[in-house]
PyMOL Python script that loads the backbone (N, CA, C, O; Angstrom):
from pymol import cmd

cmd.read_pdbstr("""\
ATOM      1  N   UNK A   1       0.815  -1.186   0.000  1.00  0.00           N
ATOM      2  CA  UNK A   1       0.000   0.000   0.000  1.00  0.00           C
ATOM      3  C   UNK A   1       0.870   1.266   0.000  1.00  0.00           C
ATOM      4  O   UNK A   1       0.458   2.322  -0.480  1.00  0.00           O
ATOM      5  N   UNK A   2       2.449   1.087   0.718  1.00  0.00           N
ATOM      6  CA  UNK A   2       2.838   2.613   0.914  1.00  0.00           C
ATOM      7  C   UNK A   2       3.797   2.612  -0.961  1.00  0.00           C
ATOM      8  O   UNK A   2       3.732   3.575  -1.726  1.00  0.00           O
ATOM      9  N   UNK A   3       4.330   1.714  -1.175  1.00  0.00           N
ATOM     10  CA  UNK A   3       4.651   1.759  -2.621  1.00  0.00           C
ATOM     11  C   UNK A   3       3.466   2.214  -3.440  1.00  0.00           C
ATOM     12  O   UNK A   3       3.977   2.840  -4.369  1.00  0.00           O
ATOM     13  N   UNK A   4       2.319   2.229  -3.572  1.00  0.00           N
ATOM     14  CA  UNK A   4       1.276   2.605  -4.610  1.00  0.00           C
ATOM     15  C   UNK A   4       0.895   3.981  -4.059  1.00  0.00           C
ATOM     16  O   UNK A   4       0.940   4.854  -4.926  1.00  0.00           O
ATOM     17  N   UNK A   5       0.483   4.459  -2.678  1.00  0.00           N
ATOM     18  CA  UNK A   5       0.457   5.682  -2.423  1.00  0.00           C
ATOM     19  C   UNK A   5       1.282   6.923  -2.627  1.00  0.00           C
ATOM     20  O   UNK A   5       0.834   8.068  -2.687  1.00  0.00           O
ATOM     21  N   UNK A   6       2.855   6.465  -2.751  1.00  0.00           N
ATOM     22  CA  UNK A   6       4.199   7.155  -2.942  1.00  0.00           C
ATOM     23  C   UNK A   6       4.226   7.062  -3.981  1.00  0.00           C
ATOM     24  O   UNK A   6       4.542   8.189  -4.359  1.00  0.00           O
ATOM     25  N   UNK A   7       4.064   6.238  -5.117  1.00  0.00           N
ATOM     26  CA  UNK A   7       3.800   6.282  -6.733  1.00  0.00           C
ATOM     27  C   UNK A   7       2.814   7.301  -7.123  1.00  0.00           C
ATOM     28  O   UNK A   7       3.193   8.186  -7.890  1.00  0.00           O
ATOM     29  N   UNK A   8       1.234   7.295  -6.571  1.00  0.00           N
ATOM     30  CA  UNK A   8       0.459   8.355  -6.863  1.00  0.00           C
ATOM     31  C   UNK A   8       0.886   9.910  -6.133  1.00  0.00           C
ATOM     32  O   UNK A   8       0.380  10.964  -6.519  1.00  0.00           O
ATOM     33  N   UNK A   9       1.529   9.855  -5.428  1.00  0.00           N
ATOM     34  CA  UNK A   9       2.191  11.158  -4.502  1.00  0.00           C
ATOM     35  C   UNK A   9       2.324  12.181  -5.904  1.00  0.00           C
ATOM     36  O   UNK A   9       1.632  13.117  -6.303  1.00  0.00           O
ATOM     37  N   UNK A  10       3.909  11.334  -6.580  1.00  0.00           N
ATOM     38  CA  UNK A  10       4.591  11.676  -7.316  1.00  0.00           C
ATOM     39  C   UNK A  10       4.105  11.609  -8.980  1.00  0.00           C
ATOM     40  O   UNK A  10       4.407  12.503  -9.771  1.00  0.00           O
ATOM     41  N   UNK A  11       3.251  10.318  -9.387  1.00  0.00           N
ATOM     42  CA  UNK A  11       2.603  10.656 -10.565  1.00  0.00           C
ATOM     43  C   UNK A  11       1.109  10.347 -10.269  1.00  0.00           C
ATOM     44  O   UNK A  11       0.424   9.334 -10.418  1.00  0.00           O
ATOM     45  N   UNK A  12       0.797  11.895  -9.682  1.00  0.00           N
ATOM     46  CA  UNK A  12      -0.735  12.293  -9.850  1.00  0.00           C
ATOM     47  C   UNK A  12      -1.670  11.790 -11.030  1.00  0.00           C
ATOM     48  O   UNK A  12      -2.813  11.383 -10.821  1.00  0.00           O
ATOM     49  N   UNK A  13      -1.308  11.828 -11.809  1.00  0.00           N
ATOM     50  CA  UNK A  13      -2.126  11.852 -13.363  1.00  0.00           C
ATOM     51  C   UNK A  13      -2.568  10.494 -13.998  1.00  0.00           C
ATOM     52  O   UNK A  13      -3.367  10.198 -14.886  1.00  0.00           O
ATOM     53  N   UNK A  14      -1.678   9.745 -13.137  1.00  0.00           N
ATOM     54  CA  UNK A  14      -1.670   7.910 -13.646  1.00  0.00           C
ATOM     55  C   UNK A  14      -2.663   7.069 -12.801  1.00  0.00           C
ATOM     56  O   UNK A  14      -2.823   6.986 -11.583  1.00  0.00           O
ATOM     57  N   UNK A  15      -3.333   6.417 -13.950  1.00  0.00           N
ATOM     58  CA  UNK A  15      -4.483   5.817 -12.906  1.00  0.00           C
ATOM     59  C   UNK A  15      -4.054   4.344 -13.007  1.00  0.00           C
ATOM     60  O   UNK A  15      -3.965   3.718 -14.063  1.00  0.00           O
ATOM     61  N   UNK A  16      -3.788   3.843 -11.709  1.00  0.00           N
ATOM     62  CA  UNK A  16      -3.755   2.157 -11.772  1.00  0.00           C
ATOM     63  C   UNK A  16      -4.432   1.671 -11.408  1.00  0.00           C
ATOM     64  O   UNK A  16      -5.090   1.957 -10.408  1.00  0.00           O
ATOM     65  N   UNK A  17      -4.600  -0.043 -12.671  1.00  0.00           N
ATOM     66  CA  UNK A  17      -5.652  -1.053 -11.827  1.00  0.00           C
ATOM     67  C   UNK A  17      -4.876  -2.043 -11.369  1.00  0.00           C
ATOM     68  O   UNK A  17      -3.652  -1.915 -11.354  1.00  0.00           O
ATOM     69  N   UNK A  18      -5.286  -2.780 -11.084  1.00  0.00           N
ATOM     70  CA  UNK A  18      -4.635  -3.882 -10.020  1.00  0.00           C
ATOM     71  C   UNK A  18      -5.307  -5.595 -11.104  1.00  0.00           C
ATOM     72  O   UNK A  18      -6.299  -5.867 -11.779  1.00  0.00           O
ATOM     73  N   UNK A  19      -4.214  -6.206 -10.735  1.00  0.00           N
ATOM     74  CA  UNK A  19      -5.243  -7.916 -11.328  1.00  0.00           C
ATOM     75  C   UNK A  19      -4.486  -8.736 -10.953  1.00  0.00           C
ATOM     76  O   UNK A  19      -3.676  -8.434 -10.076  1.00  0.00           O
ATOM     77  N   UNK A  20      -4.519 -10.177 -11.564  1.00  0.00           N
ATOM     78  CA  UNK A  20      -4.037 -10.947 -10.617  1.00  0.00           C
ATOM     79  C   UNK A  20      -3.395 -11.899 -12.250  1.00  0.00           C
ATOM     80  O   UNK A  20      -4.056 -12.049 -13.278  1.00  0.00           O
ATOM     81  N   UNK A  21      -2.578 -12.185 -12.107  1.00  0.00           N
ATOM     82  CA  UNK A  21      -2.461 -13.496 -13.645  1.00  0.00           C
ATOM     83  C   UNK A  21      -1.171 -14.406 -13.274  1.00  0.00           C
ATOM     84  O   UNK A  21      -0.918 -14.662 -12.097  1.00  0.00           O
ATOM     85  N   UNK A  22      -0.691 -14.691 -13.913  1.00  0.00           N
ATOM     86  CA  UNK A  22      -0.148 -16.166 -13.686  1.00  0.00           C
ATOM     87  C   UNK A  22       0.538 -16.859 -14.862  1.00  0.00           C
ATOM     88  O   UNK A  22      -0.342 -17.397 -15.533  1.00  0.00           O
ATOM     89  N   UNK A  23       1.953 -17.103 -15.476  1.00  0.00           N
ATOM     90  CA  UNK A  23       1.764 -17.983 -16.565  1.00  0.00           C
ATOM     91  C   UNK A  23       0.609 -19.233 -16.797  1.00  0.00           C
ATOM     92  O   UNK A  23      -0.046 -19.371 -17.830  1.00  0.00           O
ATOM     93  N   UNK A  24       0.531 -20.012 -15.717  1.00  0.00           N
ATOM     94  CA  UNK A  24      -0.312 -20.841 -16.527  1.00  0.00           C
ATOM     95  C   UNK A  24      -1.354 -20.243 -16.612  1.00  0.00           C
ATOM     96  O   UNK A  24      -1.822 -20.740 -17.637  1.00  0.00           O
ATOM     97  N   UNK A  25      -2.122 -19.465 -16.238  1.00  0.00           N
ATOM     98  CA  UNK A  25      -3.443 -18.511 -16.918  1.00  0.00           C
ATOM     99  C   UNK A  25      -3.033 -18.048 -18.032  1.00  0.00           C
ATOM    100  O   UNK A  25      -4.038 -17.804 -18.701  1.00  0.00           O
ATOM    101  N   UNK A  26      -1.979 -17.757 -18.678  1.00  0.00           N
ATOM    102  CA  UNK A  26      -2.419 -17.497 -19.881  1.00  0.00           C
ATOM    103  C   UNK A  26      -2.413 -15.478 -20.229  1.00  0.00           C
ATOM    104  O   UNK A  26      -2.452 -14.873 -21.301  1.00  0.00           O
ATOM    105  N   UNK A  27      -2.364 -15.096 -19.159  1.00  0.00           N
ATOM    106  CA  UNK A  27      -2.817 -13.861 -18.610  1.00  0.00           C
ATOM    107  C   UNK A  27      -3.254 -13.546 -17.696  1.00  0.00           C
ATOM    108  O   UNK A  27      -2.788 -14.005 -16.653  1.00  0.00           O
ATOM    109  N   UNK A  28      -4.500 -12.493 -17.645  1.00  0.00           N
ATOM    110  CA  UNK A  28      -5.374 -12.152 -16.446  1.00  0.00           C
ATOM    111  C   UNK A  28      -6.113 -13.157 -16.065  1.00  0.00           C
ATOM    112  O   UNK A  28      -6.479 -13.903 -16.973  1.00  0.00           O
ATOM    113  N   UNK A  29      -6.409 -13.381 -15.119  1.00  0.00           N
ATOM    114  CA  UNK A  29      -7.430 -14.012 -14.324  1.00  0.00           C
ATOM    115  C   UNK A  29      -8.620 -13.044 -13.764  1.00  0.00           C
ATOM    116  O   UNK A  29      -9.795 -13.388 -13.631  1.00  0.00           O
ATOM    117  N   UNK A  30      -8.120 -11.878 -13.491  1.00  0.00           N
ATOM    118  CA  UNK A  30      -9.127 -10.931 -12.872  1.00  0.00           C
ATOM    119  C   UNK A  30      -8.982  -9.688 -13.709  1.00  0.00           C
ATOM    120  O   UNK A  30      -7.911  -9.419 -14.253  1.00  0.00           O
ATOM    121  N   UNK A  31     -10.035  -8.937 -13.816  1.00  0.00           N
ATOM    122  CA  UNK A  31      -9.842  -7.660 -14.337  1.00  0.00           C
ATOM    123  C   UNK A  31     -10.460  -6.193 -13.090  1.00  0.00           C
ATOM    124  O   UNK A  31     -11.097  -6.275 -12.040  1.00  0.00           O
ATOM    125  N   UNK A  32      -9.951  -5.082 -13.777  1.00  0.00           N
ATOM    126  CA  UNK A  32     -10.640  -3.996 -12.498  1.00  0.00           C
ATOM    127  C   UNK A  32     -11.118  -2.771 -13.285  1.00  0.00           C
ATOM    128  O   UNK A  32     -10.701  -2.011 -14.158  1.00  0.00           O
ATOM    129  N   UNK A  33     -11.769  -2.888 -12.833  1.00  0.00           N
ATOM    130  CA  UNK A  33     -13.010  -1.656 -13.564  1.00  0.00           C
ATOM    131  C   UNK A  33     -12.568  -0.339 -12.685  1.00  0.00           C
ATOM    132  O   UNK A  33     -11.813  -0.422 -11.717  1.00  0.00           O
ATOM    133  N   UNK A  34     -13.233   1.073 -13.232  1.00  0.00           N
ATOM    134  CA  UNK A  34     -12.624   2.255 -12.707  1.00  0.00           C
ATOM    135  C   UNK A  34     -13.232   2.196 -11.108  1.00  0.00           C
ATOM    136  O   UNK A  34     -12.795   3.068 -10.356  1.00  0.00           O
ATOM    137  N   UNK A  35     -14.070   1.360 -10.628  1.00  0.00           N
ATOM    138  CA  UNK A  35     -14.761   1.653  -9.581  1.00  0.00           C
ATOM    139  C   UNK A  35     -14.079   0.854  -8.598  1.00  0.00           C
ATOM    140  O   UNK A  35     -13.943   1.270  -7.447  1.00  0.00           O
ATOM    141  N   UNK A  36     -13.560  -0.466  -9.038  1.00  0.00           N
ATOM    142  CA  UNK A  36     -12.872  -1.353  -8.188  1.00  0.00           C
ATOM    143  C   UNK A  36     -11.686  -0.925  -7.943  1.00  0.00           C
ATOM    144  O   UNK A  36     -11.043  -1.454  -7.037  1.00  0.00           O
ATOM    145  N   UNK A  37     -11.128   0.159  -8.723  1.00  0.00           N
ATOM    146  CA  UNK A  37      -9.603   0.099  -8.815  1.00  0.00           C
ATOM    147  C   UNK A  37      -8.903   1.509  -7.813  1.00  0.00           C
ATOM    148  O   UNK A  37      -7.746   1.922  -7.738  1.00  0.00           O
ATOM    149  N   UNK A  38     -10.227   1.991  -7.112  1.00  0.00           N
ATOM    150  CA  UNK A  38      -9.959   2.512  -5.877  1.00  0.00           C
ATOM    151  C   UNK A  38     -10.180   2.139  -4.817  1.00  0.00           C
ATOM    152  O   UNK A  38     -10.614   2.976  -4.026  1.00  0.00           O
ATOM    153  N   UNK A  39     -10.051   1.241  -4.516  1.00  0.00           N
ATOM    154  CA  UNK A  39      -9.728   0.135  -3.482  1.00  0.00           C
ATOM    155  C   UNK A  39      -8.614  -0.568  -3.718  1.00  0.00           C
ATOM    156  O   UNK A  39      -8.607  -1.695  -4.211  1.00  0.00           O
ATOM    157  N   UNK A  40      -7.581   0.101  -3.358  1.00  0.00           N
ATOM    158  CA  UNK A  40      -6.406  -0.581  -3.475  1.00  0.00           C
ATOM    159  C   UNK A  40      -6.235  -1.717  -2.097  1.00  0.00           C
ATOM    160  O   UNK A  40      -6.412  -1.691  -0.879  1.00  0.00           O
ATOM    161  N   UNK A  41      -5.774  -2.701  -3.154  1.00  0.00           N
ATOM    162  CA  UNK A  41      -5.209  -3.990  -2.186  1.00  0.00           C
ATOM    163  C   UNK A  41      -6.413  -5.273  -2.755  1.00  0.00           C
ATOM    164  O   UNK A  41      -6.528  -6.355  -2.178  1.00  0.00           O
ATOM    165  N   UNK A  42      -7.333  -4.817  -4.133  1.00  0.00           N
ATOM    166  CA  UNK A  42      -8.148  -6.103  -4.466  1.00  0.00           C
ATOM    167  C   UNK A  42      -7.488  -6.382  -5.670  1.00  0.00           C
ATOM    168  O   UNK A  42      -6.640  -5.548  -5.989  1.00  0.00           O
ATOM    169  N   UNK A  43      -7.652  -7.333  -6.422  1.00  0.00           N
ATOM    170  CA  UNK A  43      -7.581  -7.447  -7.818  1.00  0.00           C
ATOM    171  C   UNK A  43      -9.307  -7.539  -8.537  1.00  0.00           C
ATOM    172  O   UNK A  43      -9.753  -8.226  -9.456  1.00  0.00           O
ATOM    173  N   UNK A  44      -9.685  -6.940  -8.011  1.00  0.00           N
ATOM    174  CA  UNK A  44     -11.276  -7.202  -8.684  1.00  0.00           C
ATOM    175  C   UNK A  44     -11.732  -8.363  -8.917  1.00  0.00           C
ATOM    176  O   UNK A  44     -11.550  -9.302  -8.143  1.00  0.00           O
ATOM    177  N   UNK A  45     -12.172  -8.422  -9.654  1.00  0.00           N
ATOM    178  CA  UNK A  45     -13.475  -9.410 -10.052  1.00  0.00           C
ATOM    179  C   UNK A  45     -12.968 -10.473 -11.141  1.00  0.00           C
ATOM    180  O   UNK A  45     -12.257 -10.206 -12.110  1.00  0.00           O
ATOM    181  N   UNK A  46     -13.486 -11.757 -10.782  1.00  0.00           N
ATOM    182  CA  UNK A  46     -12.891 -12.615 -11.992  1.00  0.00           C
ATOM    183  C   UNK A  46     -13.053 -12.122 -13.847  1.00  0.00           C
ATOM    184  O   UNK A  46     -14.108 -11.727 -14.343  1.00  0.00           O
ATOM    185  N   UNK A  47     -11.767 -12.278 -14.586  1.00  0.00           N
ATOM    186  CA  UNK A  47     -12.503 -12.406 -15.383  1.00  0.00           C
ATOM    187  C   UNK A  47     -13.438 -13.454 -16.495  1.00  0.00           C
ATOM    188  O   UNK A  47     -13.282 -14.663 -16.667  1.00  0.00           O
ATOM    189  N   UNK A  48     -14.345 -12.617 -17.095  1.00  0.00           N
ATOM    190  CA  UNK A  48     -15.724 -13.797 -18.263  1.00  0.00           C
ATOM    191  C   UNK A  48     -15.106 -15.268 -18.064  1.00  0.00           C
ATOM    192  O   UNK A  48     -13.885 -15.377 -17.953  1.00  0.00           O
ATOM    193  N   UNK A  49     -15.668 -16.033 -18.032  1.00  0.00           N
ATOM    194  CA  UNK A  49     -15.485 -17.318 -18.243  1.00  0.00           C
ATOM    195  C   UNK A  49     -14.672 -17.850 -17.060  1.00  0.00           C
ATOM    196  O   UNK A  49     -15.113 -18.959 -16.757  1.00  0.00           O
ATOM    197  N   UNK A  50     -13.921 -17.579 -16.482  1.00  0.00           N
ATOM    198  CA  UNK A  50     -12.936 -18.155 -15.043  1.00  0.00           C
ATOM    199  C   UNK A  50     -13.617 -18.273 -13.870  1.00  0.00           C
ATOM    200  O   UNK A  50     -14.306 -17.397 -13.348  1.00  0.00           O
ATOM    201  N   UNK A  51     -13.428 -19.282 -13.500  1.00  0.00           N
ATOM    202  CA  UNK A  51     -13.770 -19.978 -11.927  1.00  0.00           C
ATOM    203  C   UNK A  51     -12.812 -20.100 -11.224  1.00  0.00           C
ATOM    204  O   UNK A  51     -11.700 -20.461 -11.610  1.00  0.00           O
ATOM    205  N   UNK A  52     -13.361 -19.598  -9.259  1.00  0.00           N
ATOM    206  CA  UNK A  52     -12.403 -19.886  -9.089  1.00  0.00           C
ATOM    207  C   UNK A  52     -12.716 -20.116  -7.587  1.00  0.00           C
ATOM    208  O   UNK A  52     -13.780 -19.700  -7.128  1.00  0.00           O
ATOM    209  N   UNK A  53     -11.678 -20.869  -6.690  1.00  0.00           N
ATOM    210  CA  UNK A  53     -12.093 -21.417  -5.728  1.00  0.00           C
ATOM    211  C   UNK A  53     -10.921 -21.130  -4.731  1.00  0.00           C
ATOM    212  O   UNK A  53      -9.824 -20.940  -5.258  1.00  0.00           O
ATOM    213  N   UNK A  54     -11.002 -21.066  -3.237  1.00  0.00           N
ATOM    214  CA  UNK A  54      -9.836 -21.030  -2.483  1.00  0.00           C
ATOM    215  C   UNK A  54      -9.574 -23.011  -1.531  1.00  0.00           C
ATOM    216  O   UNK A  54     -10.341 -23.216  -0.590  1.00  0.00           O
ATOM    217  N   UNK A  55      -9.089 -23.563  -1.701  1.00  0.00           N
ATOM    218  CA  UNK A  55      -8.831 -24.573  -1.235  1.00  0.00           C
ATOM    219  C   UNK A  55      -7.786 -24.761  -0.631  1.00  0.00           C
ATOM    220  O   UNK A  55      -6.723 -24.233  -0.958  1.00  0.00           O
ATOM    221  N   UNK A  56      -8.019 -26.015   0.929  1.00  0.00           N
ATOM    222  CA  UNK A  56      -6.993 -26.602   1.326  1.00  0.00           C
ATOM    223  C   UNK A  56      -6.156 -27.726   0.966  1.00  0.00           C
ATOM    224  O   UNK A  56      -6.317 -28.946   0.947  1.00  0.00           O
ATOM    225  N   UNK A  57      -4.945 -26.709   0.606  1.00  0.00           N
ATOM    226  CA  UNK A  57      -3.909 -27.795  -0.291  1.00  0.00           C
ATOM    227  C   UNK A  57      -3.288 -28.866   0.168  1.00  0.00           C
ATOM    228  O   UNK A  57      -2.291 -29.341  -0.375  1.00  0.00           O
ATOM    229  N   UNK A  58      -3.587 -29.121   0.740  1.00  0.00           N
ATOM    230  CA  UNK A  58      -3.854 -30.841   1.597  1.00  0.00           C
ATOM    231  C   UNK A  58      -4.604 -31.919   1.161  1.00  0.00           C
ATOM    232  O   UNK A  58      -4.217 -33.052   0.873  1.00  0.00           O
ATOM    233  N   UNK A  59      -5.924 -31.359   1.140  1.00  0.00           N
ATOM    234  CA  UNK A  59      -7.467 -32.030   0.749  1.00  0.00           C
ATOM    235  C   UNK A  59      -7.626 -31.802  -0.506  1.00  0.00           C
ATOM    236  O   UNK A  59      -7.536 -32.708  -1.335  1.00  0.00           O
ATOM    237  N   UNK A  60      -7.779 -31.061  -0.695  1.00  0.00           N
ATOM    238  CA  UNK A  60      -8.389 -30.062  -2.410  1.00  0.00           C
ATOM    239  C   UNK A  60      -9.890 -29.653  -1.835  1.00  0.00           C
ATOM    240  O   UNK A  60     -10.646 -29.076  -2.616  1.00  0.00           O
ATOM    241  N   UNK A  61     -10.214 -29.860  -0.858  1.00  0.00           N
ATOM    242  CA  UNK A  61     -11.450 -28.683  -0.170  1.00  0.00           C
ATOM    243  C   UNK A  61     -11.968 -27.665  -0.180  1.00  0.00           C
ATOM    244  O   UNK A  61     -11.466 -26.774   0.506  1.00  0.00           O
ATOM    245  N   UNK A  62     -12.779 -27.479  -0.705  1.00  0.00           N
ATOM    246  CA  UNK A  62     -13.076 -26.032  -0.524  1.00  0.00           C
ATOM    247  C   UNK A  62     -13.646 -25.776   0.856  1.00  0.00           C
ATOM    248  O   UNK A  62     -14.342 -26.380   1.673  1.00  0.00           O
ATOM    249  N   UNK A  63     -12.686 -23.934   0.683  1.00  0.00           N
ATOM    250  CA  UNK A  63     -12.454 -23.357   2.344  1.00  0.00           C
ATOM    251  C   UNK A  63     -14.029 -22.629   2.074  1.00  0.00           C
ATOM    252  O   UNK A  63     -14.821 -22.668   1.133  1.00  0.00           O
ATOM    253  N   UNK A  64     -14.024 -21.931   3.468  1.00  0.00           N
ATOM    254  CA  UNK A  64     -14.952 -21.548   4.303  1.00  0.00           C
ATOM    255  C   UNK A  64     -14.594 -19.625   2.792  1.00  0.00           C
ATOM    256  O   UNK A  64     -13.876 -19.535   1.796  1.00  0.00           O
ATOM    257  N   UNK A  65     -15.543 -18.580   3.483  1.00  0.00           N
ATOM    258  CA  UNK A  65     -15.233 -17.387   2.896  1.00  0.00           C
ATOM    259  C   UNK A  65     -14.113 -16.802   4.004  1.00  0.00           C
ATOM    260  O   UNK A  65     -14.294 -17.122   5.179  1.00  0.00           O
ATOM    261  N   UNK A  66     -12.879 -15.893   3.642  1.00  0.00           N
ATOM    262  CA  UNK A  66     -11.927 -15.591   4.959  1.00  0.00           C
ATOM    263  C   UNK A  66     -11.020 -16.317   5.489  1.00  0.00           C
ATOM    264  O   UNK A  66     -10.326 -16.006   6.456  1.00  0.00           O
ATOM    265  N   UNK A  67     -10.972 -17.827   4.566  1.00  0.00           N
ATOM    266  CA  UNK A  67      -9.808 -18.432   5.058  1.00  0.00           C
ATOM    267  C   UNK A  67      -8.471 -18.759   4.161  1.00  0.00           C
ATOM    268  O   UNK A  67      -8.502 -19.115   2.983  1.00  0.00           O
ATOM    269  N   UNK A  68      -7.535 -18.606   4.791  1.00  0.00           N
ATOM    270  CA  UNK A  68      -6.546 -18.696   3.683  1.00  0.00           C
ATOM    271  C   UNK A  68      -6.643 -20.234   3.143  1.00  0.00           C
ATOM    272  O   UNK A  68      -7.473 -21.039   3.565  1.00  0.00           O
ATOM    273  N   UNK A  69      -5.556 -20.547   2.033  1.00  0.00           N
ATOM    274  CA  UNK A  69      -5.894 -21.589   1.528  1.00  0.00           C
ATOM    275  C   UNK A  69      -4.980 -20.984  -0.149  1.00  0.00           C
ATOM    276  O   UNK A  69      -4.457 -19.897  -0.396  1.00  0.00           O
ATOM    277  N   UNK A  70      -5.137 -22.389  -1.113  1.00  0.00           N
ATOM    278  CA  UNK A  70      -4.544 -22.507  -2.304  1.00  0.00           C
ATOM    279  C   UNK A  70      -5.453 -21.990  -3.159  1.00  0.00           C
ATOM    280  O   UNK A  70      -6.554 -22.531  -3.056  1.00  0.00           O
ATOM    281  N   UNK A  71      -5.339 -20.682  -4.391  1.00  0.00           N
ATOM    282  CA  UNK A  71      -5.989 -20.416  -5.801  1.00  0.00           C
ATOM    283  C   UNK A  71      -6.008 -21.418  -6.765  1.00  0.00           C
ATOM    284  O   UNK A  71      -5.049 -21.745  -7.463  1.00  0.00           O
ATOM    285  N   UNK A  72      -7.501 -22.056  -6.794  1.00  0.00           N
ATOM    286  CA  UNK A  72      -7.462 -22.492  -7.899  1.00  0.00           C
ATOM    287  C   UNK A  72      -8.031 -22.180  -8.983  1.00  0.00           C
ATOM    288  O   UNK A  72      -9.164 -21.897  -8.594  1.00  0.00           O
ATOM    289  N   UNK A  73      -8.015 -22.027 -10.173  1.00  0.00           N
ATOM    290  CA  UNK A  73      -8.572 -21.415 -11.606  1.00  0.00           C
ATOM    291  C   UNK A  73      -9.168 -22.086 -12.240  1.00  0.00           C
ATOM    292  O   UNK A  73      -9.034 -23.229 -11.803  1.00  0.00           O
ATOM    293  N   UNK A  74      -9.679 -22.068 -12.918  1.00  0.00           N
ATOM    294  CA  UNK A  74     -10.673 -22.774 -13.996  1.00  0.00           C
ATOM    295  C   UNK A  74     -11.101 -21.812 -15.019  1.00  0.00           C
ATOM    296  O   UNK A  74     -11.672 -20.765 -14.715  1.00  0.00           O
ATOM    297  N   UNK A  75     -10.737 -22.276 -16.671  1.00  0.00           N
ATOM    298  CA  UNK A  75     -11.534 -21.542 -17.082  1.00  0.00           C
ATOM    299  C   UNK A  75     -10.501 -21.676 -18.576  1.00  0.00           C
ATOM    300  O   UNK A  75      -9.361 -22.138 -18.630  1.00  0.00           O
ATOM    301  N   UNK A  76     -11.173 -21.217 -19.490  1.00  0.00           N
ATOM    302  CA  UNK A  76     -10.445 -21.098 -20.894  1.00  0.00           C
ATOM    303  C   UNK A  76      -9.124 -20.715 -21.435  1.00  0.00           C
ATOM    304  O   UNK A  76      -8.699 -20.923 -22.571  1.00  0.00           O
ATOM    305  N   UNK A  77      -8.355 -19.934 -20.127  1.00  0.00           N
ATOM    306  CA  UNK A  77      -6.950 -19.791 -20.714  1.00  0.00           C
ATOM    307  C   UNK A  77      -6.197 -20.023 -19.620  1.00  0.00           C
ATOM    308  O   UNK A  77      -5.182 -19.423 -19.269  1.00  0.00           O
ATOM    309  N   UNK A  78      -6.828 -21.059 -19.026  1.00  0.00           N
ATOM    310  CA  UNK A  78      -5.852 -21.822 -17.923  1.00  0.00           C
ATOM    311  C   UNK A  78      -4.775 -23.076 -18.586  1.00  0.00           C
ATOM    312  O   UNK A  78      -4.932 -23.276 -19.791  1.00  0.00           O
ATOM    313  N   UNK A  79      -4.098 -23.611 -18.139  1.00  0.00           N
ATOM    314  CA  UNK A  79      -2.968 -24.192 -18.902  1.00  0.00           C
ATOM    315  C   UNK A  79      -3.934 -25.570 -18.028  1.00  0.00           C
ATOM    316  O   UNK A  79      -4.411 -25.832 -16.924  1.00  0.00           O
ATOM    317  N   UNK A  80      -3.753 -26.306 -19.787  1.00  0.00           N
ATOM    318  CA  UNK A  80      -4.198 -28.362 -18.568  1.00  0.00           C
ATOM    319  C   UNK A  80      -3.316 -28.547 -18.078  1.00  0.00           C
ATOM    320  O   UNK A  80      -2.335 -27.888 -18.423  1.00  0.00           O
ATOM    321  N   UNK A  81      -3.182 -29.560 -16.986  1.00  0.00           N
ATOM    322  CA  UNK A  81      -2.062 -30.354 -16.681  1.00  0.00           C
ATOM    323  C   UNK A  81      -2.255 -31.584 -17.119  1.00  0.00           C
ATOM    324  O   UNK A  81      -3.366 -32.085 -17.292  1.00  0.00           O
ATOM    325  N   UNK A  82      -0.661 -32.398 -17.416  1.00  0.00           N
ATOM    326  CA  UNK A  82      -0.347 -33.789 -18.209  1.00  0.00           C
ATOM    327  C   UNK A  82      -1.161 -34.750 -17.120  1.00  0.00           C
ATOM    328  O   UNK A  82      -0.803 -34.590 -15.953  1.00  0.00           O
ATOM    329  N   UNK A  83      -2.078 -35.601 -17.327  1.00  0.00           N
ATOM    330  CA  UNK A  83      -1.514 -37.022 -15.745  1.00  0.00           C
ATOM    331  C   UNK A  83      -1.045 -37.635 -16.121  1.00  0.00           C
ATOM    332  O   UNK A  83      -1.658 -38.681 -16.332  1.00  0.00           O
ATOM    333  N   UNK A  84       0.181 -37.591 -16.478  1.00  0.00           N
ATOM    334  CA  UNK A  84       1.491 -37.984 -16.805  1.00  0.00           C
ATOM    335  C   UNK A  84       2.573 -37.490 -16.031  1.00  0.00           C
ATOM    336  O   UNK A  84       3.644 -37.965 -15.652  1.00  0.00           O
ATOM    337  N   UNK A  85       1.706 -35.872 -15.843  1.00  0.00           N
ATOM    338  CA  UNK A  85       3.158 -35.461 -15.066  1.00  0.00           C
ATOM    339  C   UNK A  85       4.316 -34.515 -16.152  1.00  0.00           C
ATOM    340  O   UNK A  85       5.267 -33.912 -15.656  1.00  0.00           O
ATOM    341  N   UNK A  86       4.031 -34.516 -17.741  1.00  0.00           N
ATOM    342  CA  UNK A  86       4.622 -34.171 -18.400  1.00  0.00           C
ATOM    343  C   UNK A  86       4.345 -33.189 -19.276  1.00  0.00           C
ATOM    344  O   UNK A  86       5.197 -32.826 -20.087  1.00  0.00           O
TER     345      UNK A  86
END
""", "prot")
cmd.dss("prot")
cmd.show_as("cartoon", "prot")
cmd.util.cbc("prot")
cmd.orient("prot")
């Protein structure tokens, strides 16, 4: 938060959004609209087509809302994995 506040200090004029991506996504996973993107510290909202879940990477469970846990993705420009392993 104090790196993005000290960035806008100094360049007033620049508007940033925030998102979240990943090589194996492919890209974004989330996108931020002008309304989300003053709330710094979210990545907004999934984006079209992506699912997504917080799980315990132990189980593959899905957590409660508020609990930490593993990102998982789903969705059209997510990378498959081999079950192969390869």
């Amino acid at each position: 938060m104090e790196v993005i506040e000290g960035f806008l200090e100094k360049y007033p004029t620049v508007k940033l959004l925030q998102g979240y991506a990943l090589t194996e996504s492919g890209g974004g996973a989330s996108t931020d609209s002008v309304e989300e993107s003053r709330r710094y510290g979210t990545v907004g909202l999934l984006s079209p087509n992506m699912e997504a879940k917080i799980v315990d990477p132990e189980t593959g469970e899905a957590l409660a809302v508020n609990r930490r846990g593993e990102l998982w993705l789903r969705g059209p420009t997510i990378m498959k994995v081999s079950e192969h392993g390869s």
